[in-house]
Structure formats: structure tokens, C-alpha cells
N, C-alpha and C positions, 0 to 999 in steps of 0.2 A: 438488641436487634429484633427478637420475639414480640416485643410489644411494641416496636414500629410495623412489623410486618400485619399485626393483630388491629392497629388502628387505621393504616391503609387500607386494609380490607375492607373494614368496617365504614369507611368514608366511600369505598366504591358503591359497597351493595347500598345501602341507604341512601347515598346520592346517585344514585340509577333509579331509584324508584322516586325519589324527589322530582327528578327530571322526565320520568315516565309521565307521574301525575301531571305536569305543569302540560306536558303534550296534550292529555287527553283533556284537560281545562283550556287551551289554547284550540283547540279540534271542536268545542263545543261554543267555543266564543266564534269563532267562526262562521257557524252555522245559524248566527243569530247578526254575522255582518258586522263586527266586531273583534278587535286584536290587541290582544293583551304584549305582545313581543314587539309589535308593530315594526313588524313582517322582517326581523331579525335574523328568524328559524322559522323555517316550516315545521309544522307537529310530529312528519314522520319523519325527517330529520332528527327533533329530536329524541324517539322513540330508537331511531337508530345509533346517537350516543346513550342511549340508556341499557339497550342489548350489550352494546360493546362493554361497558363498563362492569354490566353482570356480567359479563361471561370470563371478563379480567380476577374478578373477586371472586366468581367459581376455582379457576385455574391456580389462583394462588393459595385457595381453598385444601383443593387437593393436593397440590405439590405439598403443604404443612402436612397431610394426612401422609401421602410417602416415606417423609421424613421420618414421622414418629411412628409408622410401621417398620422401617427400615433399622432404626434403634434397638428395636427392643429384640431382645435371644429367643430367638427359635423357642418353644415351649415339644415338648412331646404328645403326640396324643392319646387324649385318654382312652 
């Protein structure tokens, strides 16, 4: 379950930035009167599934961080 949770992650963050770029290459085709998506998505559309998807793979981020805080015994301090 650890290494499904480790490879969804991992498929969000880097596919949010795959999909970020393809926005800012579709934003620049644009501006030259030209569409790569042919008019599919709008750029900031997809800019906004790319937020969403980081901010999924942030959250599952931290929840594994609670965990393995929450795990471990108390230490005293020194």
C-alpha cells in the first residue's frame, strides 16, 4: 500500500507539471495565432488542473509525513 501511495504521488506531482508546461506552450502558440490542443482546453484551464493535482500530491505529501511522525515514541529532550 506504501508504494501505491508513493507512485500516485509521484504521477500527480510530475503530471501537474507536464500539464503546466503543455499550458504555457499552448499560451505561446496562441499568441502566434496557432493551437496545439485545437481549442480542447484553454491554457488556464489547464494551469488550473495542474494547481489542483499539486496541491492533491502536496496533501498526500503531508498526510505520509503525520503518519510517520505520529509512529514514532516520543524522544525526551535533551
Amino acid at each position: 500500500m506504501k508504494n501505491l501511495e508513493a507512485i500516485i504521488r509521484r504521477v500527480f506531482f510530475y503530471g501537474s507539471f507536464v500539464v503546466a508546461t503543455i499550458a504555457v506552450i499552448e499560451k505561446i502558440a496562441n499568441m502566434f495565432n496557432y493551437t496545439l490542443l485545437k481549442g480542447v482546453f484553454v491554457p488556464g484551464r489547464l494551469l488550473e488542473f495542474a494547481a489542483i493535482g499539486l496541491l492533491f500530491s502536496m496533501a498526500m505529501q503531508l498526510h505520509q509525513i503525520r503518519l510517520l511522525l505520529s509512529s514514532k515514541p516520543n524522544e525526551p529532550p535533551k
